[in-house]
N, C-alpha and C positions, 0 to 999 in steps of 0.2 A: 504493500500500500504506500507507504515512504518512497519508494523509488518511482510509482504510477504520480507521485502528486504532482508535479513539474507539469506533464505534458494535459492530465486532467484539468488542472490552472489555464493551462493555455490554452486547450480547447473550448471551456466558456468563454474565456475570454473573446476568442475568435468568433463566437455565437453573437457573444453581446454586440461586437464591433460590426458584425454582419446584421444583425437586427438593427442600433443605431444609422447604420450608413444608405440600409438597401430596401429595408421594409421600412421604416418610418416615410411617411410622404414630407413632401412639397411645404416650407412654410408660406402663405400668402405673404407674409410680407418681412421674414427672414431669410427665404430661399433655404437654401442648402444647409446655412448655418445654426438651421433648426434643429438638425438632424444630433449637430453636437451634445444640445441639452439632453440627448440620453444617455451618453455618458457624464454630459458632469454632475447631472441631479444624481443618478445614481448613486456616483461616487462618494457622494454627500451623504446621500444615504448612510453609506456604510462607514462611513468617517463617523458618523452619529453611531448605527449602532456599536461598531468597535469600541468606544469609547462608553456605552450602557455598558457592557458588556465587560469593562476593565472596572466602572462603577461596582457591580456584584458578584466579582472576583475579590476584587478588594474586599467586601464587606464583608464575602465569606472563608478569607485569611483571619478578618481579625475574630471572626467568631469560632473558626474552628481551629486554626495556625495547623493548618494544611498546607504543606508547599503545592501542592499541585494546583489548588485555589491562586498559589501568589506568580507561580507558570503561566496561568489562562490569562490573569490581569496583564502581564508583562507581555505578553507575547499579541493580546489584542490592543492593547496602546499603540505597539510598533505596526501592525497595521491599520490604526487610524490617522498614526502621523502620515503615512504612505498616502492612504488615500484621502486626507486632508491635503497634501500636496498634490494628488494629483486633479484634485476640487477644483483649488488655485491656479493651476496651470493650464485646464483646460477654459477657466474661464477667461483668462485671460487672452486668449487666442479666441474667443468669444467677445468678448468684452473691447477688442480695437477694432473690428469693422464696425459692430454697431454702436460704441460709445465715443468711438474716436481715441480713445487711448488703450492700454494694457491694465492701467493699474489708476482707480482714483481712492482717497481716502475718505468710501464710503461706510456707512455703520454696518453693513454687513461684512463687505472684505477686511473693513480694518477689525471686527471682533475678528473674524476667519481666523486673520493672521495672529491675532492674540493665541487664542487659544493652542495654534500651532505650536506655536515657541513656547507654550507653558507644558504642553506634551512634550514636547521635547527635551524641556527641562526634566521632566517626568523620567525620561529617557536618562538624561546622563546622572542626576539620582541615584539611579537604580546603579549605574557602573560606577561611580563614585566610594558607594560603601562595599567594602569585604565581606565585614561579614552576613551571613544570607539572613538569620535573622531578624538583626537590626533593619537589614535592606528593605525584608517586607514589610514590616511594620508601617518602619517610614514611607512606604513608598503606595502602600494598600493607604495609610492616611491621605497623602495629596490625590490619590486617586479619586477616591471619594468627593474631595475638594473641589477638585481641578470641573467635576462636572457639571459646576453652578454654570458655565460659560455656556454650556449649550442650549440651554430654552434663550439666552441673551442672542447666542448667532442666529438662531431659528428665527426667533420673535421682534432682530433688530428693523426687519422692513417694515413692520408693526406699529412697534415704539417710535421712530426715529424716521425724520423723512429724508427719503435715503434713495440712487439712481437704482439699487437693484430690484429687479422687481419682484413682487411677491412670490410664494411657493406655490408649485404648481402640483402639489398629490398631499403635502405634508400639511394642509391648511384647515383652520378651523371652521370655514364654511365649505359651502358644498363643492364639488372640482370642478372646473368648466373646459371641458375639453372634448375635442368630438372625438368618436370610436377610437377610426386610426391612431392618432396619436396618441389616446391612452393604452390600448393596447402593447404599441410597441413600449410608451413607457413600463408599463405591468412587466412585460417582458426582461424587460434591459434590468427592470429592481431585481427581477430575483436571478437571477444568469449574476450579477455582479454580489446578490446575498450566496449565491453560491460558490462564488469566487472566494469570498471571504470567509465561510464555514470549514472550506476544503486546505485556503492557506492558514489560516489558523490549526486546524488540527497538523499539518507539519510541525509549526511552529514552535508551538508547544512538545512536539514527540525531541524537536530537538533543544528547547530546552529542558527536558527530563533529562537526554544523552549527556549534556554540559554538565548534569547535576552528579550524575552518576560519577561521569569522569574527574572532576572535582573530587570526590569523598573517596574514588581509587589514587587518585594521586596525593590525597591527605596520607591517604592509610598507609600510602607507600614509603612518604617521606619517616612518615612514625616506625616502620619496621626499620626502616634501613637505619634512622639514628639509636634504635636501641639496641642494634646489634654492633656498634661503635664502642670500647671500653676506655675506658679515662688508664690513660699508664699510669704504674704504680713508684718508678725510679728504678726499682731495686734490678738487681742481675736475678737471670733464668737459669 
């Protein structure tokens, strides 16, 4: 299964990209560049869930101090940062034909990029401390934290009058969208939730391997130094 997951990855992938590019129709009045919004909503998507999803990991490290709980947290953060960048980067190749620039400092992008960088931070956190205890502890607590930012990214075209424009599936009234296009989007969310169930469980298999080879390579240093004797001076 570990060795199928690579090309399994890629084959949604390829799904998805063949549904965003070739079955979504026609925007009236984005043309072609419509097509892109199936992947970057997606992608968002799953930026949000990865990040649920490190929220009750975490919570259930610090209630049961299970490592495999504080695995699932770590290993889904790192794919939300992923696909929080790849959010950002899609819309912004979205974002210069029809806004005229790559990048402005609206309330959506600029939370976006908040919350990126405090993932991130998340991220080197976790590499910063040795030892694994401590790691989780601290790191299951900002988990937790870190995920007051997301109903603010969700909710900033809301609050704040802002160039991006509302959500278009994730919204608190009804959806307005005609078949085709929901469709293909229904499509593209789950092709890319399936992208993200399939890379996370590697994820996590290999950070088990890390944990394993960590506590072999403890055990190993403690044999070899106790079979080390302090000389005594005298003649043999």
């Amino acid at each position: 299964m570990t060795k199928r997951v690579p090309t399994l990855a890629i084959l949604v992938l390829l799904g998805a990209a063949l549904v965003a590019g070739l079955v979504a129709p026609e925007d009236a009045v984005q043309g072609n560049l419509a097509r892109l919004l199936n992947v970057h909503v997606p992608a968002a998507w799953v930026a949000y869930l990865a990040f649920g999803v490190t929220l009750v990991a975490s919570i259930g490290y610090l209630v049961t101090k299970r490592a495999s709980w504080d695995r699932v947290a770590a290993a889904s953060a790192e794919l939300g940062v992923v696909f929080t960048a790849l959010t950002i980067f899609l819309g912004m190749i979205w974002g210069k034909p029809i806004w005229g620039v790559y990048w402005t400092w609206d309330a959506r992008l600029t939370s976006t990029a908040v919350m990126f960088f405090v993932y991130l931070g998340y991220l080197a956190l976790r590499r910063s401390i040795p030892d694994r205890e401590t790691r989780a502890k601290r790191s299951a607590i900002l988990g937790i934290v870190a995920i007051a930012q997301l109903p603010v990214v969700h909710f900033s075209v809301y609050w704040w009058r802002t160039l991006h424009q509302p959500p278009t599936l994730l919204r608190p009234d009804e959806v307005q969208m005609d078949p085709p296009f929901l469709i293909a989007f229904l499509v593209a969310f789950s092709l890319f939730t399936i992208i993200y169930a399939v890379l996370l469980a590697a994820r996590v298999r290999i950070e088990a391997l890390e944990a394993e080879a960590d506590e072999l390579i403890a055990t190993t240093a403690v044999v070899a130094g106790d079979a080390i004797s302090t000389p005594t001076g005298g003649r043999s």
